[in-house]
C-alpha positions as CSV (number, residue, x, y, z in Angstrom):
1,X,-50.6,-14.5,-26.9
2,X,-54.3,-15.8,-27.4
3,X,-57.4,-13.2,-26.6
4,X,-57.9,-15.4,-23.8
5,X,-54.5,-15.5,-22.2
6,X,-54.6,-11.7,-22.5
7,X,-57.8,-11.4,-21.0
8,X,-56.8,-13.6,-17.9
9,X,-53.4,-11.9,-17.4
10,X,-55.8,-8.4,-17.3
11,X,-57.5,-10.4,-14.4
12,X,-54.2,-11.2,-13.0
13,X,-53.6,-7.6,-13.1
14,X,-56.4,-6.0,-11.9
15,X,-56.7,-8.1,-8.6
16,X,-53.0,-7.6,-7.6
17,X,-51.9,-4.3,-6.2
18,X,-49.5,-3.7,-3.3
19,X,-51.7,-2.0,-1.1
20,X,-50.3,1.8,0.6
21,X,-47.1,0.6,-2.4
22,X,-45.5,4.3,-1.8
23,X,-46.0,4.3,2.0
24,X,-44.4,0.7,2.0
25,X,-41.6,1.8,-0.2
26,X,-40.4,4.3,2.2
27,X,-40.9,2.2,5.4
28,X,-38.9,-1.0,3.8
29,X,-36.4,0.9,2.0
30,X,-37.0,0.4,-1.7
31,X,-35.2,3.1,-3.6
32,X,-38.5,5.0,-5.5
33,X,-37.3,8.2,-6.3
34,X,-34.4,6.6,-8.1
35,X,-36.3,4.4,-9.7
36,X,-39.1,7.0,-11.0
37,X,-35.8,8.4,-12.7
38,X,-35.1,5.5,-14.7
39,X,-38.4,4.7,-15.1
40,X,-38.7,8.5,-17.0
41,X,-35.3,7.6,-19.1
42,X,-36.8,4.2,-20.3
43,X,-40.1,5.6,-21.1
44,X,-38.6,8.0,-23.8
45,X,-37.5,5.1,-25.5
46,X,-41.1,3.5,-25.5
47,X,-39.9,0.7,-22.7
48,X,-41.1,-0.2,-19.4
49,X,-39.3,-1.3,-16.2
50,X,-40.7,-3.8,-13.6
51,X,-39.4,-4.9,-10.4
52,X,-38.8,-8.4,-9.9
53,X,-37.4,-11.0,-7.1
54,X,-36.2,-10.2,-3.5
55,X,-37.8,-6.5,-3.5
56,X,-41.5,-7.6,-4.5
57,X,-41.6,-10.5,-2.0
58,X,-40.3,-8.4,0.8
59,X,-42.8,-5.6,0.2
60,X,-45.8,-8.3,-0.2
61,X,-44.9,-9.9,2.9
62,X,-44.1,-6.5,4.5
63,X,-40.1,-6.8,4.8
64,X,-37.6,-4.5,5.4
65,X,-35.3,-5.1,2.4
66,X,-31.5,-5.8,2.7
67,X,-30.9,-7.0,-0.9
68,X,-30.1,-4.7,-4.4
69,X,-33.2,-4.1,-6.8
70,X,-33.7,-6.4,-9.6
71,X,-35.5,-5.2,-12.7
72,X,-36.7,-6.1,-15.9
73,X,-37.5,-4.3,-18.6
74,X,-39.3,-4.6,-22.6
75,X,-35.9,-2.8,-23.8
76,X,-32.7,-4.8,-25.0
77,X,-29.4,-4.2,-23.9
78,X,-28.4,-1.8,-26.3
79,X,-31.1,0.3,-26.1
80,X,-31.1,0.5,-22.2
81,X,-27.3,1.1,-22.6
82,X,-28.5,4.1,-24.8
83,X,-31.3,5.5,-22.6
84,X,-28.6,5.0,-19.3
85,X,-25.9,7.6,-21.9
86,X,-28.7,10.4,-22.6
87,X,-29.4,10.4,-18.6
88,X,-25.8,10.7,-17.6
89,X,-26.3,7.4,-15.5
90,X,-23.6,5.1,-14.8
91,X,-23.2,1.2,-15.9
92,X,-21.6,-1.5,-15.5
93,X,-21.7,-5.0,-18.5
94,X,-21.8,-7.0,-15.8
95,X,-23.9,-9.9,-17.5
96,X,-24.1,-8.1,-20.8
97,X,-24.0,-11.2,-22.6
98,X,-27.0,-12.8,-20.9
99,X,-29.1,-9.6,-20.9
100,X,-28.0,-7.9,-17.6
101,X,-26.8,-4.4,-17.1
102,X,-25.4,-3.0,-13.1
103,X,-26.4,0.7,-12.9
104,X,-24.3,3.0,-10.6
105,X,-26.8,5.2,-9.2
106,X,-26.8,7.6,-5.7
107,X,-24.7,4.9,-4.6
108,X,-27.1,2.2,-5.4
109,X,-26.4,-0.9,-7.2
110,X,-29.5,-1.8,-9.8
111,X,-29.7,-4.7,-12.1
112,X,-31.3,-4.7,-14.7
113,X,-32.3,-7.6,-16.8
114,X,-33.6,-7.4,-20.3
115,X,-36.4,-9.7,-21.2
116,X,-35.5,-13.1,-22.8
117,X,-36.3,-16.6,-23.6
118,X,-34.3,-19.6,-23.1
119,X,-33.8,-21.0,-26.8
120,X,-31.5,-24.3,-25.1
121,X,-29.5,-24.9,-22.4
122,X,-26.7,-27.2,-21.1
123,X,-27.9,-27.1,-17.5
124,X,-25.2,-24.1,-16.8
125,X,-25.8,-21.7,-19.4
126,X,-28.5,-20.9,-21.7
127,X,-28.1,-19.8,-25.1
128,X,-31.3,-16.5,-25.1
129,X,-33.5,-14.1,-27.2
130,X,-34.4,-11.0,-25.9
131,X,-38.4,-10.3,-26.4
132,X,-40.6,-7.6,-25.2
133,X,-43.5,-10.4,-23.9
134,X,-43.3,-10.2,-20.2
135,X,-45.4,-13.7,-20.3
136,X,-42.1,-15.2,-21.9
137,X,-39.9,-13.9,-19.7
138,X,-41.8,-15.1,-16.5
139,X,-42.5,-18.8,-18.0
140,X,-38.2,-19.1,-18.4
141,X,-38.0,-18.2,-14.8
142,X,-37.2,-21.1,-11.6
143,X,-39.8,-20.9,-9.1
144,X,-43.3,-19.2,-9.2
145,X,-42.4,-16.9,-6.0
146,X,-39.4,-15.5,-8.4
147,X,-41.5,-14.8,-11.5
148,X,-43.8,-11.9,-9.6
149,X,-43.5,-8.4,-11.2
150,X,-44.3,-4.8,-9.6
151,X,-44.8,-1.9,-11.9
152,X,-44.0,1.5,-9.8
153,X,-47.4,2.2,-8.8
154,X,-47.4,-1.3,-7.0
155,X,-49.4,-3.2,-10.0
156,X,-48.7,-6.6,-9.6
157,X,-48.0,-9.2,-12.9
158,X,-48.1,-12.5,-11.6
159,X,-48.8,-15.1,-14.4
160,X,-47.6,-18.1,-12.4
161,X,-49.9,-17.6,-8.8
162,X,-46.6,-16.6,-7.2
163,X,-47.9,-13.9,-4.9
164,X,-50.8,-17.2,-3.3
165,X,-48.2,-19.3,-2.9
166,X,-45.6,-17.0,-1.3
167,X,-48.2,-16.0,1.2
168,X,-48.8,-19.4,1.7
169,X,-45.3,-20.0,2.3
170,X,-45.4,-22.5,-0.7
171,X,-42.2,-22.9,-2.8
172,X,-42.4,-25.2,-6.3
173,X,-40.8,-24.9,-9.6
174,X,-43.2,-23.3,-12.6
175,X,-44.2,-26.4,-14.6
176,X,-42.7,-29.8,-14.1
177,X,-39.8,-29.6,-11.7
178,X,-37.4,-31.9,-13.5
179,X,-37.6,-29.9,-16.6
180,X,-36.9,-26.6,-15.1
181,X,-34.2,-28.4,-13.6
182,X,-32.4,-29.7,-16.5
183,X,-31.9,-25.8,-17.8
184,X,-30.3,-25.1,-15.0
185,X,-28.7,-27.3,-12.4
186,X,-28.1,-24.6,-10.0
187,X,-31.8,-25.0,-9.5
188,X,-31.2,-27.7,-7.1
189,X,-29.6,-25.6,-4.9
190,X,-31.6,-22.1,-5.2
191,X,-34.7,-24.5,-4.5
192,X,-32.9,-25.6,-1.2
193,X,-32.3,-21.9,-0.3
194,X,-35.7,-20.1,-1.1
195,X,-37.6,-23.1,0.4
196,X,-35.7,-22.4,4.0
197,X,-36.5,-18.7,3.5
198,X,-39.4,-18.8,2.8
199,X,-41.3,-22.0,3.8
200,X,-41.4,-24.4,6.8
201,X,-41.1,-27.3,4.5
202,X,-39.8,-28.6,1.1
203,X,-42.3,-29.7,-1.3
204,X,-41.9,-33.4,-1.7
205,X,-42.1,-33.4,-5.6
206,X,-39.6,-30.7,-5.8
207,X,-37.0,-32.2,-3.1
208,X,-37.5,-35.3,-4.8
209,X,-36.3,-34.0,-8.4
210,X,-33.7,-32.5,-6.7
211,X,-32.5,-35.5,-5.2
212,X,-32.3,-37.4,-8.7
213,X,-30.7,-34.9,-10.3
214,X,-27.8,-33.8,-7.5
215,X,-25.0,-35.3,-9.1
216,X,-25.1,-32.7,-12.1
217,X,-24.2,-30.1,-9.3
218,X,-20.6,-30.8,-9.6
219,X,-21.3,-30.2,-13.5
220,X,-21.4,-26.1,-12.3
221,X,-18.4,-23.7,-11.8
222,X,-17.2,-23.9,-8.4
223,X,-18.1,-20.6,-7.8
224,X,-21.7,-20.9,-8.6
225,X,-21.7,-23.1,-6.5
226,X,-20.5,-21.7,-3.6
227,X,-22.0,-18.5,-3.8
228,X,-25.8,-20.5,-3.5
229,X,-24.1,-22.4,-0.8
230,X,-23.3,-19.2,1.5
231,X,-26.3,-17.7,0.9
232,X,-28.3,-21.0,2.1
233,X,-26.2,-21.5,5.6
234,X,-27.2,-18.3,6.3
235,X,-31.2,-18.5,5.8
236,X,-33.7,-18.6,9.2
237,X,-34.5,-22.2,8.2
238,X,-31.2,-23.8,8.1
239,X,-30.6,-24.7,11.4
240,X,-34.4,-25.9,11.5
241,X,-34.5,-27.7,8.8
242,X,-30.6,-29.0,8.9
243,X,-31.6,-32.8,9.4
244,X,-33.6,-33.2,6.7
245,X,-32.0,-31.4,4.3
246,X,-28.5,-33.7,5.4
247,X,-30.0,-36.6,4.8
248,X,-30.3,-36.4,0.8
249,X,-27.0,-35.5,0.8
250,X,-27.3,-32.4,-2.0
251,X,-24.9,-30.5,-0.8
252,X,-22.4,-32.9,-0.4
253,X,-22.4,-31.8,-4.1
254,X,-21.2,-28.9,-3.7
255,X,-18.0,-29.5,-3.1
């Protein structure tokens, strides 16, 4: 990364904080004292571990939070699988191939995600290199809102503006939305869902990739695609927002 990319994700850094992040932990539920634990374990290994996804936006927009932690961390999967043995910690290969690790802890269920690049992808699965740049890892994710990290003193890394636009209630892919689509065709659909969580509308530019891309939905596993499915019937904005999203026909797709 250039001086000046470093310099400005400094800025990033320094003007982001979760205010009373502790305080907030407590109230909303976020497991901390767990977390401090593996945060310990990973740190005698020289890595690092992040939050990312539901938790952050839930504690920036002052949430109680209902779904698992998702974390990410500098160390590849071997190494975390090593750090988990020496702490007696419980886990699970659940995604081991992609980079993704469950840990079994005080009856918590923890991802935890190695960094990674996409090197190609079909538009169902990516073919990935693991990295230690936190940069990379946030430029291969969907939308801005999911690419926000939170150290465990409540630092936030947002490279992308994703904290602005999820107060904003603003939901749009990172870069050019047809792209980001292509590595992924389940896109379409977590598009769909985040943008009736978390926004009153859909952005037209992102609805409209969506729409000329649909077809390639039946190109995903069923499952895939009715797990996104379930979890988008059941958002606030579904009901709401029902007519318009029926009328370009994407999830007639789905099945």
């Amino acid at each position: 990364m250039t001086e000046k990319k470093l310099y400005l994700v400094f800025l990033v850094r320094i003007k982001n904080k979760i205010e009373n992040f502790k305080s907030l932990c407590e109230k909303y539920n976020l497991p901390l004292r767990e977390l401090l634990v593996l945060k310990k374990s990973f740190a005698r290994a020289g890595g690092e571990i992040r939050i990312v996804g539901g938790n952050v936006r839930d504690l920036i927009l002052k949430r109680t939070i209902n779904s698992s932690t998702d974390l990410a961390s500098d160390l590849n999967p071997d190494q975390i699988i090593d750090c988990l043995k020496k702490s007696n910690i419980r886990y699970l290969k659940t995604g081991y191939k992609f980079g993704t690790l469950t840990i079994l802890f005080n009856d918590l269920l923890i991802e935890v995600t190695s960094l990674r690049k996409d090197l190609s992808s079909d538009g169902r699965w990516a073919k990935v290199k693991y990295t230690n740049n936190w940069f990379e890892d946030a430029n291969r994710r969907d939308l801005t809102i999911n690419s926000i990290y939170s150290d465990l003193d409540g630092n936030i890394f947002d490279y992308f503006g994703g904290k602005e636009d999820l107060i904003n209630g603003k939901v749009v892919f990172i870069g050019k939305p047809l792209d980001r689509i292509k590595e992924d065709y389940l896109r379409i659909l977590r598009f769909l869902r985040f943008s009736l969580e978390y926004s009153k509308t859909f952005d037209d530019e992102c609805l409209a990739a969506c729409n000329s891309m649909k077809k390639k939905i039946s190109l995903l596993s069923f499952e895939r695609r009715i797990s996104e499915f379930k979890k988008i019937i059941i958002t606030k904005g579904f009901s709401a927002n029902f007519h318009q999203l029926n009328c370009t026909k994407i999830l007639d797709y789905v099945f």
